[in-house]
Each structure stands twice: as C-alpha cells, then as structure tokens.
N, CA, C and O atoms as a GROMACS GRO file, in nm:
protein
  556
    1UNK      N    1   2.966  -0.081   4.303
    1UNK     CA    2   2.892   0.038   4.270
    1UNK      C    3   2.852   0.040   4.122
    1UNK      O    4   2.741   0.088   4.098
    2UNK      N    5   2.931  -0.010   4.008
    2UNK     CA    6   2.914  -0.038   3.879
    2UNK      C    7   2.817  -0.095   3.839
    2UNK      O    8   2.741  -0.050   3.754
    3UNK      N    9   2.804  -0.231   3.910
    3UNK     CA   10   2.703  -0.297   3.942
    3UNK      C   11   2.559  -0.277   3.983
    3UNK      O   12   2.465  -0.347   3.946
    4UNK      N   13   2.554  -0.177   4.061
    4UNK     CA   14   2.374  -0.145   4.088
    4UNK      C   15   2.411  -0.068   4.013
    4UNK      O   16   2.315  -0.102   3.944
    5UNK      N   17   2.476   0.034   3.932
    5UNK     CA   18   2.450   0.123   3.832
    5UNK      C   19   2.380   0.048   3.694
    5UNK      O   20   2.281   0.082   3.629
    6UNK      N   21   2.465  -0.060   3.677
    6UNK     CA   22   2.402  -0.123   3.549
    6UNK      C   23   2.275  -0.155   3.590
    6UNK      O   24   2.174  -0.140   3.521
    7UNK      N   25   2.280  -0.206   3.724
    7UNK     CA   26   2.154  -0.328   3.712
    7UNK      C   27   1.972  -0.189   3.758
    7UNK      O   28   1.853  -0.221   3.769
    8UNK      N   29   2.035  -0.057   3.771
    8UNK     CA   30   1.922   0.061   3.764
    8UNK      C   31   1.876   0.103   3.615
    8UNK      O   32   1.766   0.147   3.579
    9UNK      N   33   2.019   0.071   3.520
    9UNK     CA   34   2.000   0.117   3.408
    9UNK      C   35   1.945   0.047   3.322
    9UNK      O   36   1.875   0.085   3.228
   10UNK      N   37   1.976  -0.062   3.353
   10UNK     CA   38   1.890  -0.129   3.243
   10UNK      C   39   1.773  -0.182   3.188
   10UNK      O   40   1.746  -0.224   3.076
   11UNK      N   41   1.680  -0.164   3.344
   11UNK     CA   42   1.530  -0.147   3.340
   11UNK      C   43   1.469  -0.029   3.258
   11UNK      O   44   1.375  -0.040   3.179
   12UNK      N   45   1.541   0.094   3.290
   12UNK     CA   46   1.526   0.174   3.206
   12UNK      C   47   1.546   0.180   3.060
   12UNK      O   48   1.494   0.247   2.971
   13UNK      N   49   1.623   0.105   3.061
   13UNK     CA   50   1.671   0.048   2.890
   13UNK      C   51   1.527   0.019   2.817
   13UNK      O   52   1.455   0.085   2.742
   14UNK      N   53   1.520  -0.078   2.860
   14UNK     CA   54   1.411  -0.201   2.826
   14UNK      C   55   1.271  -0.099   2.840
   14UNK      O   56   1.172  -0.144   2.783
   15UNK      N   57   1.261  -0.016   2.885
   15UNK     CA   58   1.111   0.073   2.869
   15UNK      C   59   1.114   0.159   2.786
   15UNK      O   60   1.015   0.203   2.727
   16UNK      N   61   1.251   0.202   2.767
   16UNK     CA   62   1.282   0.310   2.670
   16UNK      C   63   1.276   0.248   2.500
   16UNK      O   64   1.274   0.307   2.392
   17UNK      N   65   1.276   0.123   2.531
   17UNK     CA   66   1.276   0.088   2.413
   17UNK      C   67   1.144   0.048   2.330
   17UNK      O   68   1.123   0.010   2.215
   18UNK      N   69   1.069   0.072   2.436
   18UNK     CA   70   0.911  -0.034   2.422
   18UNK      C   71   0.849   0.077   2.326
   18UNK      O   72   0.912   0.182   2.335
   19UNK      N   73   0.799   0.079   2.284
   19UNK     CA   74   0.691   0.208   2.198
   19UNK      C   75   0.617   0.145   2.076
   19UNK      O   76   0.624   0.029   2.035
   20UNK      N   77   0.522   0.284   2.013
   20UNK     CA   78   0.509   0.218   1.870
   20UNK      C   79   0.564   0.193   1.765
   20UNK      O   80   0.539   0.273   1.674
   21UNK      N   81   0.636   0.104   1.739
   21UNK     CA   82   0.698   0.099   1.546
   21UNK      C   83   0.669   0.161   1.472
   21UNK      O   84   0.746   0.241   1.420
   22UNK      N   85   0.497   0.142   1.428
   22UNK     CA   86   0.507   0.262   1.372
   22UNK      C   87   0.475   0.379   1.317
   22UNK      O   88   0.366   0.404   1.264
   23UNK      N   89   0.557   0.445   1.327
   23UNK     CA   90   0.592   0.637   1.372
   23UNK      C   91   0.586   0.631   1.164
   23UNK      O   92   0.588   0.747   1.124
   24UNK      N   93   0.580   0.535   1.055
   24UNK     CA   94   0.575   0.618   0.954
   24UNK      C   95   0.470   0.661   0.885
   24UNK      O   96   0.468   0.710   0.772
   25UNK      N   97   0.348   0.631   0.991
   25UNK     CA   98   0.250   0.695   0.903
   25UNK      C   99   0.131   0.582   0.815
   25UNK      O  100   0.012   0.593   0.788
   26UNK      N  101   0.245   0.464   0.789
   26UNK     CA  102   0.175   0.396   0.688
   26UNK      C  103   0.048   0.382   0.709
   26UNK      O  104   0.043   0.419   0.827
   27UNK      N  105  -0.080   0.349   0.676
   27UNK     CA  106  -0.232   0.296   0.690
   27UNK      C  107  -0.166   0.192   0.643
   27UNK      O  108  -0.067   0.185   0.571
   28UNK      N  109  -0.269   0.066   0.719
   28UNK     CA  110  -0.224  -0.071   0.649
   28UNK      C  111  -0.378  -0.122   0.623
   28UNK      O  112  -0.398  -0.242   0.636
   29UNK      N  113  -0.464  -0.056   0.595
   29UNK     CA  114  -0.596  -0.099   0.536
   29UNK      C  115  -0.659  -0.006   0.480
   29UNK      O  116  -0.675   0.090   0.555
   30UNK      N  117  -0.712   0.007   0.358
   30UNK     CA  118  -0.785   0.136   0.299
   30UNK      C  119  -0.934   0.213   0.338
   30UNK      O  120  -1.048   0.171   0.353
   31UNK      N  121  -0.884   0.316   0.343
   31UNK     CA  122  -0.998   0.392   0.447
   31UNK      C  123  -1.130   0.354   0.397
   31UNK      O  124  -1.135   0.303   0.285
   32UNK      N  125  -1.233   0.371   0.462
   32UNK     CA  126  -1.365   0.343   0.341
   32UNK      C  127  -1.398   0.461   0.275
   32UNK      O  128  -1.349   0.568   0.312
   33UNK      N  129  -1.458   0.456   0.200
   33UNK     CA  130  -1.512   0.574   0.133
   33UNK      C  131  -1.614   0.564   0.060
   33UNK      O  132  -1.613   0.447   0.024
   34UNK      N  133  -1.691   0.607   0.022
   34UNK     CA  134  -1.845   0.599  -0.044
   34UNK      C  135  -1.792   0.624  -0.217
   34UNK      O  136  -1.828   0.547  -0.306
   35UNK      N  137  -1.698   0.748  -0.244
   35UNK     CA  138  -1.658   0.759  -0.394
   35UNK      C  139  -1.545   0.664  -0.387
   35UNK      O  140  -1.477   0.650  -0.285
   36UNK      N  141  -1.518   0.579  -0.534
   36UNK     CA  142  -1.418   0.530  -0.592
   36UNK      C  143  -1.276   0.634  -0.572
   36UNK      O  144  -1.275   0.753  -0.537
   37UNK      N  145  -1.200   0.576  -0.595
   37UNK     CA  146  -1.043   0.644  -0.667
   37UNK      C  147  -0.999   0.636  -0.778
   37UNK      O  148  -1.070   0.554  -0.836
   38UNK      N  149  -0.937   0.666  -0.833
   38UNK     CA  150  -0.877   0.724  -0.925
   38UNK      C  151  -0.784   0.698  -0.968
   38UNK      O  152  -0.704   0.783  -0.931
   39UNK      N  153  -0.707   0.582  -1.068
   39UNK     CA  154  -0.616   0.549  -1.112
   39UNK      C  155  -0.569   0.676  -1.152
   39UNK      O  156  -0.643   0.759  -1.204
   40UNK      N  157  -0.420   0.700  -1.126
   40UNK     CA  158  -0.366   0.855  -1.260
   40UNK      C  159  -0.257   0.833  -1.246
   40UNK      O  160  -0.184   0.930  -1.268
   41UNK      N  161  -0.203   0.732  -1.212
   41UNK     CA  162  -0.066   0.692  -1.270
   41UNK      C  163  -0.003   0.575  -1.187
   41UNK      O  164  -0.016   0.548  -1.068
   42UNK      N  165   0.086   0.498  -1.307
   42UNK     CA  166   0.126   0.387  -1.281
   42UNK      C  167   0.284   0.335  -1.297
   42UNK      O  168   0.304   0.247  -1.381
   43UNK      N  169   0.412   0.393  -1.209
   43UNK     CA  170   0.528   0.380  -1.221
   43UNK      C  171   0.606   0.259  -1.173
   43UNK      O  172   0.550   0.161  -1.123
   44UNK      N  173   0.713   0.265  -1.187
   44UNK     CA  174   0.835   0.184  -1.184
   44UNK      C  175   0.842   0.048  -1.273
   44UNK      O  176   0.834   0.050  -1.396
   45UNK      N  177   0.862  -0.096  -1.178
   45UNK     CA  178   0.897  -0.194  -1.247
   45UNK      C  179   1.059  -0.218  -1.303
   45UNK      O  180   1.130  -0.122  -1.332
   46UNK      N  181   1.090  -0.309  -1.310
   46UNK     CA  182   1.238  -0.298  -1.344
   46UNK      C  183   1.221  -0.244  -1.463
   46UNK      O  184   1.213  -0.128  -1.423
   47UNK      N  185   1.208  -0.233  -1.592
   47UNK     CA  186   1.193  -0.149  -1.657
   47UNK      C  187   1.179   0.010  -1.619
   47UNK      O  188   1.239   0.078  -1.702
   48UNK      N  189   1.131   0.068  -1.543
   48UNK     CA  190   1.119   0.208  -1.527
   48UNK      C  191   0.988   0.258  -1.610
   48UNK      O  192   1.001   0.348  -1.692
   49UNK      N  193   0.852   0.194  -1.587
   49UNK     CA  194   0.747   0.255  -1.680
   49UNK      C  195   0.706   0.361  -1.611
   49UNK      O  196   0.738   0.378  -1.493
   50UNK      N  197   0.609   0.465  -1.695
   50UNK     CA  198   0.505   0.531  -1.585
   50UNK      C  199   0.401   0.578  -1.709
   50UNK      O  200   0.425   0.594  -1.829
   51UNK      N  201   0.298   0.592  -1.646
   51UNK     CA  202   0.160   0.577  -1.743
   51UNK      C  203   0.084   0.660  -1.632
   51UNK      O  204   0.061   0.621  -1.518
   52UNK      N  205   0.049   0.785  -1.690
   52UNK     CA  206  -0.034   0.858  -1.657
   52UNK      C  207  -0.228   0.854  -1.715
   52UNK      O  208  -0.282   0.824  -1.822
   53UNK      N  209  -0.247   0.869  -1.668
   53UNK     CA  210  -0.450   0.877  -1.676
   53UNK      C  211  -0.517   0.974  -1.640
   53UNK      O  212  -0.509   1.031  -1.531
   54UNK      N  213  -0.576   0.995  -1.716
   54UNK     CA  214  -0.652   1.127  -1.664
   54UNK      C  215  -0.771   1.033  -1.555
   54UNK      O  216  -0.817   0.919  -1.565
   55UNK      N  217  -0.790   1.140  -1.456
   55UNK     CA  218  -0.911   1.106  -1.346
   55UNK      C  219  -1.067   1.086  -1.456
   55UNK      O  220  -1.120   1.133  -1.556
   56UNK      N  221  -1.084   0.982  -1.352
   56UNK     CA  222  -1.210   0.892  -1.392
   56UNK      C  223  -1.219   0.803  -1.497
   56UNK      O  224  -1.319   0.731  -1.496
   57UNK      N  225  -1.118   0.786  -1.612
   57UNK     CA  226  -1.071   0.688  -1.650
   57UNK      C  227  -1.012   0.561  -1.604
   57UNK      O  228  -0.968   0.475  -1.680
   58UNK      N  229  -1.012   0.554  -1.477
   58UNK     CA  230  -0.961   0.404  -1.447
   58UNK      C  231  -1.000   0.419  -1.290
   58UNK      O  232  -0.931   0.501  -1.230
   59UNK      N  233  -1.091   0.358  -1.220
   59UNK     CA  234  -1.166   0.380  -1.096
   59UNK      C  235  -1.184   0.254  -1.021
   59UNK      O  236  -1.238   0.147  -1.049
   60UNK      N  237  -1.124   0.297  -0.922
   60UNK     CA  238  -1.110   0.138  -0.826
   60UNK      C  239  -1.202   0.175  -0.682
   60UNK      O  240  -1.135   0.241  -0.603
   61UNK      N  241  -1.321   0.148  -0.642
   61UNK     CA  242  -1.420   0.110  -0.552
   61UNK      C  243  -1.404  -0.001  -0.458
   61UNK      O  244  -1.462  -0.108  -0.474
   62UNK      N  245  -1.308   0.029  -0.336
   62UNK     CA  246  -1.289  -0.045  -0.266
   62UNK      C  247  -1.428  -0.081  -0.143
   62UNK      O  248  -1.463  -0.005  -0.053
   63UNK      N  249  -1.484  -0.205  -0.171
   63UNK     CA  250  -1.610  -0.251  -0.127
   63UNK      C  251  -1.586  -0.305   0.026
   63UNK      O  252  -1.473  -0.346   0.056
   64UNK      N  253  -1.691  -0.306   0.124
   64UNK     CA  254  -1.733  -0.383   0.251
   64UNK      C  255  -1.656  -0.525   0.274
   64UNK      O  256  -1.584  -0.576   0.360
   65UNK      N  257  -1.719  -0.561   0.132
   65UNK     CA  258  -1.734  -0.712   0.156
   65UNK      C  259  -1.576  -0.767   0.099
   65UNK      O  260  -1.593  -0.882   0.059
   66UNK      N  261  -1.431  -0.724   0.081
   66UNK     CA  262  -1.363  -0.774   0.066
   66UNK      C  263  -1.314  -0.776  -0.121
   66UNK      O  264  -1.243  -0.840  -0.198
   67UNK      N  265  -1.385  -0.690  -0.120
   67UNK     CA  266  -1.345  -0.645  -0.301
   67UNK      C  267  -1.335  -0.514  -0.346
   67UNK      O  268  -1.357  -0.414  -0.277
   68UNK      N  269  -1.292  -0.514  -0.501
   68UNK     CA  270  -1.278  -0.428  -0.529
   68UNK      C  271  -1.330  -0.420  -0.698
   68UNK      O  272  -1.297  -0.485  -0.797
   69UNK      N  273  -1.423  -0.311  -0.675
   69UNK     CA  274  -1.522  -0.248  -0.823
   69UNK      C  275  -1.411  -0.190  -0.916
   69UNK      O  276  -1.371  -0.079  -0.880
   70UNK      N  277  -1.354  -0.240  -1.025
   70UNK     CA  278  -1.246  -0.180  -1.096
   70UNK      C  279  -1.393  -0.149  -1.280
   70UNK      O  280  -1.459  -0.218  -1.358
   71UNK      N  281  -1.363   0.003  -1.249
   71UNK     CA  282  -1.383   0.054  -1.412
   71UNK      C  283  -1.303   0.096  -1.469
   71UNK      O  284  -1.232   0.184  -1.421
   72UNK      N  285  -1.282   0.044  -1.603
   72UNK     CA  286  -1.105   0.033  -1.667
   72UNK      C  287  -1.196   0.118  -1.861
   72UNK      O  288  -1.258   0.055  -1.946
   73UNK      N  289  -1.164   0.260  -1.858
   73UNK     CA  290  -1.172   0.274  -1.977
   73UNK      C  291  -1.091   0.304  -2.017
   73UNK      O  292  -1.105   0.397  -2.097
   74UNK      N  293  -0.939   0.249  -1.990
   74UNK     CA  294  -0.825   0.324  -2.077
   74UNK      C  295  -0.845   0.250  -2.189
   74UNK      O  296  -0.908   0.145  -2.169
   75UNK      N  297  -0.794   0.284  -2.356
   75UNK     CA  298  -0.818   0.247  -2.464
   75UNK      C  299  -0.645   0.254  -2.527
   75UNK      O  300  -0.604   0.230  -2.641
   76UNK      N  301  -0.569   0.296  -2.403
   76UNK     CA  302  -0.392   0.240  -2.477
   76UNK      C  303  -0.351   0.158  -2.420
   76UNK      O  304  -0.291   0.169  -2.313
   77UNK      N  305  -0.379   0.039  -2.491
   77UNK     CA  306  -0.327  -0.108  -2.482
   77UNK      C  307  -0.161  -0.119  -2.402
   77UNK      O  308  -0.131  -0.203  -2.317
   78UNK      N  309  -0.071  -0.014  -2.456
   78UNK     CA  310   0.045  -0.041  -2.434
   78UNK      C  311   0.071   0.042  -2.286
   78UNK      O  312   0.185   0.077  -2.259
   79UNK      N  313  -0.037   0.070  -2.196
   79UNK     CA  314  -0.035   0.142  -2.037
   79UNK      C  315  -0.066   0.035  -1.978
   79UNK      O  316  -0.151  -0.046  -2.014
   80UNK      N  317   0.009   0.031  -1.879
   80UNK     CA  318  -0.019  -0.076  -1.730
   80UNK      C  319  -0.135  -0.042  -1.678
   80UNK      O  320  -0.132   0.043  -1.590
   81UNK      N  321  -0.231  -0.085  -1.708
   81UNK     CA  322  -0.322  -0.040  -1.600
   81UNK      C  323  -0.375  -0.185  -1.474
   81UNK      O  324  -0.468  -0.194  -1.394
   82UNK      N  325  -0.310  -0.239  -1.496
   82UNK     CA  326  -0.349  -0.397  -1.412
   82UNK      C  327  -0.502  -0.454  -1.459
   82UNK      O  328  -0.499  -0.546  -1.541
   83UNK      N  329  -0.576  -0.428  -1.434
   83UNK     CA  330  -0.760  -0.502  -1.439
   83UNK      C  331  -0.819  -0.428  -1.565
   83UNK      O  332  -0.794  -0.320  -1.619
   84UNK      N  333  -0.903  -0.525  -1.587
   84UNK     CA  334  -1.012  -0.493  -1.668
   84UNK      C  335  -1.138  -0.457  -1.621
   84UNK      O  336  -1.163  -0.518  -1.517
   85UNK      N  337  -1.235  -0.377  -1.658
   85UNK     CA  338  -1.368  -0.339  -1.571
   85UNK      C  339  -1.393  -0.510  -1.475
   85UNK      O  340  -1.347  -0.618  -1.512
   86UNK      N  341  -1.452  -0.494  -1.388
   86UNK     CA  342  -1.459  -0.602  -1.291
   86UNK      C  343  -1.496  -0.584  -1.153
   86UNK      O  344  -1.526  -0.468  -1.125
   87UNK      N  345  -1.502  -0.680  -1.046
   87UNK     CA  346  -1.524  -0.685  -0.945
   87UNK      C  347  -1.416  -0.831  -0.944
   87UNK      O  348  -1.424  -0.935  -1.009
   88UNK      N  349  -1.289  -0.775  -0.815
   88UNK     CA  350  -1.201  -0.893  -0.749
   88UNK      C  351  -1.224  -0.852  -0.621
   88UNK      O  352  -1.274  -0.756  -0.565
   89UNK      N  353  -1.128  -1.037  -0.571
   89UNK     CA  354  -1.164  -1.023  -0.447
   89UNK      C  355  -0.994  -0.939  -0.416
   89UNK      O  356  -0.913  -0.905  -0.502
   90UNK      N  357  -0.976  -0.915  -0.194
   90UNK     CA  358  -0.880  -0.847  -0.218
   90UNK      C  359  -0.859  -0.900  -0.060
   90UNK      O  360  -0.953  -0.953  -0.001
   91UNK      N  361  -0.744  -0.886  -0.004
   91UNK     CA  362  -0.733  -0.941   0.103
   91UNK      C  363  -0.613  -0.899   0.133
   91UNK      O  364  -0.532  -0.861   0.048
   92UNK      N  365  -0.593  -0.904   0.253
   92UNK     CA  366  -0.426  -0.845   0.332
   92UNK      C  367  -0.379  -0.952   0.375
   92UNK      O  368  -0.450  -1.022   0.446
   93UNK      N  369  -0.230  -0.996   0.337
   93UNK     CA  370  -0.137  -1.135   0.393
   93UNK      C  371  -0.009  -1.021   0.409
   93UNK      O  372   0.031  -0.918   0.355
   94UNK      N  373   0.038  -1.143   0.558
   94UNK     CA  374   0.190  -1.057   0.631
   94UNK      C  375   0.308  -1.029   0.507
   94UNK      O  376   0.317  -1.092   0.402
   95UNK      N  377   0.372  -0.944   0.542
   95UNK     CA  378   0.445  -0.878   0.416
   95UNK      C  379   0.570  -1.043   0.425
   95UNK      O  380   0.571  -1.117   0.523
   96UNK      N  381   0.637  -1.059   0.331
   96UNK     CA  382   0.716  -1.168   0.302
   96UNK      C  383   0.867  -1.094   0.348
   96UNK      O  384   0.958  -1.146   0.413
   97UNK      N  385   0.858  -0.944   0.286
   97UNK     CA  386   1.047  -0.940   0.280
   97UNK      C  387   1.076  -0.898   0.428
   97UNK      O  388   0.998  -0.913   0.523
   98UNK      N  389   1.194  -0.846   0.433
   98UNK     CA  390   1.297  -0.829   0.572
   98UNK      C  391   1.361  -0.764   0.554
   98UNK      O  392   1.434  -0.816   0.470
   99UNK      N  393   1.393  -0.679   0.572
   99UNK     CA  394   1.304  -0.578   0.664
   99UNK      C  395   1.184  -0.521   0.604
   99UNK      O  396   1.196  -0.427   0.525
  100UNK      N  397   1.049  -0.578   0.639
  100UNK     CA  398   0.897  -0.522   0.555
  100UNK      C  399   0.938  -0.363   0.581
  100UNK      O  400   1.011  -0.308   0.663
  101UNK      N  401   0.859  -0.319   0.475
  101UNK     CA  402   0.823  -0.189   0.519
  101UNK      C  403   0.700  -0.142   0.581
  101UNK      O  404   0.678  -0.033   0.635
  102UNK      N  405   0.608  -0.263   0.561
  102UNK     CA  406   0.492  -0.262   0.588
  102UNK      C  407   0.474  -0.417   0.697
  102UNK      O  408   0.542  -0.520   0.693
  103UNK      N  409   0.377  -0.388   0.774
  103UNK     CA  410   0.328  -0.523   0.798
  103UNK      C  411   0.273  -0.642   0.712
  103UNK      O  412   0.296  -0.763   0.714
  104UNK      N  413   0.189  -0.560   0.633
  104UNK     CA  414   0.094  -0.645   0.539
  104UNK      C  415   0.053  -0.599   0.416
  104UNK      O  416  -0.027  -0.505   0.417
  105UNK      N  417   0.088  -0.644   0.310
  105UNK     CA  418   0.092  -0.655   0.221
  105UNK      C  419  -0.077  -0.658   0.145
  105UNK      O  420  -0.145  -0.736   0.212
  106UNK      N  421  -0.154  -0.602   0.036
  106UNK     CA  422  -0.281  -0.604   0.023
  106UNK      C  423  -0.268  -0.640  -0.098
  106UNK      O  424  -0.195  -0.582  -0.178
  107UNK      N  425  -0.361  -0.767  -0.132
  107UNK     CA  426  -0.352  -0.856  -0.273
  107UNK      C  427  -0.497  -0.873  -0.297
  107UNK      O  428  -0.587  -0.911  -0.222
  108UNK      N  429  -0.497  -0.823  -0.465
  108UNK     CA  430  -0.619  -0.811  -0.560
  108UNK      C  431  -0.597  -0.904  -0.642
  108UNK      O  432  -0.491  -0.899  -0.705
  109UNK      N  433  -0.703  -1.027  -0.668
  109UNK     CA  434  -0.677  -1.128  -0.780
  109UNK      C  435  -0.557  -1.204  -0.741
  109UNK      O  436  -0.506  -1.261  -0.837
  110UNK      N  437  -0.492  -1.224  -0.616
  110UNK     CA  438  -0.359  -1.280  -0.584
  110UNK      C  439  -0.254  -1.173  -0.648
  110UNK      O  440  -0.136  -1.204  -0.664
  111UNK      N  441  -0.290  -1.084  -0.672
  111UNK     CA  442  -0.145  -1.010  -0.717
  111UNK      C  443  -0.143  -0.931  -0.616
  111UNK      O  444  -0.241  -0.875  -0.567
  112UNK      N  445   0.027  -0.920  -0.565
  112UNK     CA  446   0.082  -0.850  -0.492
  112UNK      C  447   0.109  -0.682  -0.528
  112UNK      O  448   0.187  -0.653  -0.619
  113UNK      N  449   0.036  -0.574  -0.447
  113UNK     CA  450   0.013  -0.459  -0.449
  113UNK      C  451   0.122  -0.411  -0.332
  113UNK      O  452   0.146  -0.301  -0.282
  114UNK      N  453   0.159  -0.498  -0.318
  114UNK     CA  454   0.304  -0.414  -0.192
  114UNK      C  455   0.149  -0.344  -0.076
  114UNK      O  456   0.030  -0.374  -0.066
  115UNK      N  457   0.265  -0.213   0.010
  115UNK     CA  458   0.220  -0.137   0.120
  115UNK      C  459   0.099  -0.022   0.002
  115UNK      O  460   0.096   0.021  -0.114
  116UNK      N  461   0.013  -0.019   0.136
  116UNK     CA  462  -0.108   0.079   0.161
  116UNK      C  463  -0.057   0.164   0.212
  116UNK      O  464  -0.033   0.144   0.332
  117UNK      N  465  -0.022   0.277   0.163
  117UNK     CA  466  -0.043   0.448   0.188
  117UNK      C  467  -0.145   0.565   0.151
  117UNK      O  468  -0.131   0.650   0.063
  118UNK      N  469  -0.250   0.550   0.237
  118UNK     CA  470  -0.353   0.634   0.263
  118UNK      C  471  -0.308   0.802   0.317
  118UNK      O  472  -0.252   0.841   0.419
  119UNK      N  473  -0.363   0.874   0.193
  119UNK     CA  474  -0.340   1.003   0.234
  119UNK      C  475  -0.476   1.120   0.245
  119UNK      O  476  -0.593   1.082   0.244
  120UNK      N  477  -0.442   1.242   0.252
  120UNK     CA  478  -0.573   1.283   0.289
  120UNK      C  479  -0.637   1.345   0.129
  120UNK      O  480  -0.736   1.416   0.110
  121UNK      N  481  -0.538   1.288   0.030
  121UNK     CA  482  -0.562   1.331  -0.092
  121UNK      C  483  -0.600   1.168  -0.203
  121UNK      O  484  -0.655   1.146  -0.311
  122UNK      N  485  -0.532   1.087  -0.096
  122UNK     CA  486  -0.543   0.971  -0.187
  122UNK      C  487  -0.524   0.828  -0.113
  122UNK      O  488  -0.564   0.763  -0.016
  123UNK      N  489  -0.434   0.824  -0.228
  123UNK     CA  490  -0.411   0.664  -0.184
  123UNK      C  491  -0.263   0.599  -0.251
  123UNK      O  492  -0.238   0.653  -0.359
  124UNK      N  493  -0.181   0.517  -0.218
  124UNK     CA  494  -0.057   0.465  -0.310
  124UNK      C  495  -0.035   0.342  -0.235
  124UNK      O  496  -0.024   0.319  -0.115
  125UNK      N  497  -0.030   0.244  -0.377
  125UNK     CA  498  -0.002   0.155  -0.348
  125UNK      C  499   0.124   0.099  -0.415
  125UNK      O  500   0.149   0.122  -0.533
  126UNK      N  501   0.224   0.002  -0.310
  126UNK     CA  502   0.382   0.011  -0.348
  126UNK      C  503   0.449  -0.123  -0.345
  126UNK      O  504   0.450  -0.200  -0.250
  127UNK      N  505   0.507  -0.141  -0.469
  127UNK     CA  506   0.577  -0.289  -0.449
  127UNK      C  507   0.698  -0.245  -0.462
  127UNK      O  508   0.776  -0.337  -0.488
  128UNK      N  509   0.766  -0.101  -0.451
  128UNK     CA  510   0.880  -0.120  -0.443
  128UNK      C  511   0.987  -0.166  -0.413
  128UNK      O  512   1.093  -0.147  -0.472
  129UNK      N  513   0.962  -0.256  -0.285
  129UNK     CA  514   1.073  -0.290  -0.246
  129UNK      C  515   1.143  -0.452  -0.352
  129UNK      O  516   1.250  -0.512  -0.362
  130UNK      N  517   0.988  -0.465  -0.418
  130UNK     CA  518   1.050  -0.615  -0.488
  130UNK      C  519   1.033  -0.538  -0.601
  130UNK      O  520   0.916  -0.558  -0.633
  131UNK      N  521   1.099  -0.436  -0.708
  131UNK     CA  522   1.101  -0.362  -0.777
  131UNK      C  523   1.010  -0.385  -0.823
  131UNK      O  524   1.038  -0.464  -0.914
  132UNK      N  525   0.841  -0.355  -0.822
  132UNK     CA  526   0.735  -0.342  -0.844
  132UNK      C  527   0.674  -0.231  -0.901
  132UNK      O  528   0.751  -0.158  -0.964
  133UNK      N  529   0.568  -0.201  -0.897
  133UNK     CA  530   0.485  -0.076  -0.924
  133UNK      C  531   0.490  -0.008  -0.842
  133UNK      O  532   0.544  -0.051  -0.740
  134UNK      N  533   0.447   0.110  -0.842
  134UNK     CA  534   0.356   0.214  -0.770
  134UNK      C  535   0.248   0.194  -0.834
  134UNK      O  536   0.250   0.139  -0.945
  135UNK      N  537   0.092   0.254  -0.750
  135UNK     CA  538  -0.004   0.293  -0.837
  135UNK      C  539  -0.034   0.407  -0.773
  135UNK      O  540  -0.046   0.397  -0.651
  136UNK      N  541  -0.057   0.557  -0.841
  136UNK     CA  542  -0.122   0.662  -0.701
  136UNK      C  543  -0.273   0.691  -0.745
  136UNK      O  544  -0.299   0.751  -0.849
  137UNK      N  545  -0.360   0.648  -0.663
  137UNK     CA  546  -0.472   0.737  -0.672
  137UNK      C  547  -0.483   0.822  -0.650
  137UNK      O  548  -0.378   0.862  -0.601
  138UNK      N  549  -0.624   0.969  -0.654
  138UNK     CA  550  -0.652   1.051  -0.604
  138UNK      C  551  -0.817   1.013  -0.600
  138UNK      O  552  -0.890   0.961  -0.685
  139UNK      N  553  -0.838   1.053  -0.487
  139UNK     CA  554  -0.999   1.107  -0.434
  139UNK      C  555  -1.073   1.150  -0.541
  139UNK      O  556  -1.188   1.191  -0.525
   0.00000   0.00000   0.00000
C-alpha cells in the first residue's frame, strides 16, 4: 500500500516542481526606448564608492544595432563614470558565477555590467555579486 502511495506521489512531485524560475522580476535585455538614460549614480566596488550625477550629465542610448551612444560630461575626474562620450558595442554572454543571479550577464566594451534590472522608472545595472558596481539610471 506504501508503495502505490509513493509511486501516485511522485508524479505529482515532478509537476509540482516544473514552473518558471523566474518569479524575480529580473529583465535580462534592456527595454527599447527612443530617449537615452541617465547615469545618476555609481556605487559599490570593494572599496565602497558612490558618485552621484545630476540627470543628463552622463547619458547612455541603448541602440538597435547592438550598441550603446554614451554622452559623458562629467568634469570630476575622481567619479566612476566608466566611458567617455562614444558609441560601444554591447552584447549579452551566460552569467559565469553559481548560483547566477541572472542568466546573462550584459557587456559594453568587454566589460562586465553584471544583471539587467529594468524598471518602470529606470534601469540598474549590477556586478554585485563579484563585488562590482551598481550603476542606476533613470528615464
């Protein structure tokens, strides 16, 4: 009797388990949008930095074709701001660590930008888990 009990239950197991991963929300590609974003701040790093910007001083134009329009007028040398005015290319490769937090990882110029979190205000991008940056845009 134990026996067909397990062997009822455990089909049920196995469906119960099936679903979507994932439930956190993340975007793993940046929405399009016709306006740029908005660099306005730039935290962590093993050090612990953070560098604030006022909006429209540092504007990243994520393009069609696999790039990204960076206008860089910050004028304090000693703020992270990553790029200089420019156009890079930008591309998504599978996340490396274990447990990812993300699937895929989105890299500008080969530098690693960690997870894409698209919000309805912005945007953040996160290397925290390899004690990295944040960057948060706004719209």
């Amino acid at each position: 009797m134990k026996r067909k009990l397990f062997l009822l239950v455990l089909p049920a197991l196995f469906l119960m388990s099936c679903g979507d991963d994932d439930e956190s929300g993340t975007i793993y590609t940046i929405p399009e949008t016709s306006a740029p974003y908005n660099l306005v701040n730039v935290s962590g790093s093993i050090v612990g930095v953070s560098h604030d910007f006022e909006p429209r001083t540092i504007t990243w134009k994520f393009n069609t074709d696999q790039t990204v329009t960076v206008v860089n007028n910050n004028t304090n040398e000693d703020a992270e701001d990553f790029f200089e005015s420019g156009t890079y290319e930008l591309s998504y490769q599978p996340a490396e660590y274990t447990p990812a937090p993300c699937e895929e990882n989105l890299f500008i110029d080969n530098i690693d930008f960690g997870c894409v979190n698209a919000t309805d205000s912005g945007l953040i991008l996160t290397q925290a888990v390899a004690d990295g940056y944040v960057l948060t845009f706004i719209k």
